[in-house]
N, C-alpha and C positions, 0 to 999 in steps of 0.2 A: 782694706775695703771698708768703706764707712757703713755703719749700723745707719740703716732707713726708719728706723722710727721717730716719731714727730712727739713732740713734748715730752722729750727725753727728761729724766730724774735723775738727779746724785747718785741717788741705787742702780738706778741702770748703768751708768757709765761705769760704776766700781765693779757691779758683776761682768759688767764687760772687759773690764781691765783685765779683774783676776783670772777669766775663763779663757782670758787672749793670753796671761803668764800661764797658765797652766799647760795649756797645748802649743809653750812657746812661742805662740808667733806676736810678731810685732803691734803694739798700737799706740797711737798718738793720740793730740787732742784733734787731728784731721779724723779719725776712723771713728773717732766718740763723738764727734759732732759738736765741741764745746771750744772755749776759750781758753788761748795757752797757761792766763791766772789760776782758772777754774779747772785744768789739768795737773796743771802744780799744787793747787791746795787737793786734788785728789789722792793722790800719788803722796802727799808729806800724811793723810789722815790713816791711808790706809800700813806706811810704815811707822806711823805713832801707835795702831792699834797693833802691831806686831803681823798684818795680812802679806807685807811683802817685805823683802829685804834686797839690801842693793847690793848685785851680782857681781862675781870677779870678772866678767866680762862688761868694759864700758860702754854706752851707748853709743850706738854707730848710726842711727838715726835710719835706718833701712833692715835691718835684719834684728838689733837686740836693745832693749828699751835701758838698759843699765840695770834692770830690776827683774827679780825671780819672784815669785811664789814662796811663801814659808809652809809651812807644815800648818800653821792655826790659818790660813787664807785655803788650803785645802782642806783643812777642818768643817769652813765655813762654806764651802762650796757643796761638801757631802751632804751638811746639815741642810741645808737650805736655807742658812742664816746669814746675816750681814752685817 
């Protein structure tokens, strides 16, 4: 389901990654509102900082993003940090 907010931010779309890994469910650059580059360089910043790591299950493009949650991306969700 796409996020309806307008003048969406970098921070938004990452907290919305990681809170879409967290509770498993699926998201793409269609539910974030963003451009497939600007999903990719999402997605490579948040597993350069150690926020996500890529799951033994591969992307199926409908149910699992190839990417999990790590322990410091729950870290940072408790925190209210990013």
């Amino acid at each position: 389901e796409p996020r309806k907010k307008k003048n969406r931010t970098q921070d938004d779309s990452r907290w919305d990654l990681l809170k879409a890994l967290k509770e498993r469910r699926y998201v793409d650059e269609r539910a974030l509102l963003c451009q497939r580059a600007d999903y990719e360089d999402l997605v490579r910043g948040l597993l350069d900082r150690g926020y996500i790591v890529e799951s033994s299950v591969p992307c199926d493009g409908r149910w699992n993003t190839g990417y999990a949650i790590s322990q410091t991306g729950l870290d940072a969700i408790e925190c209210g940090r990013n």
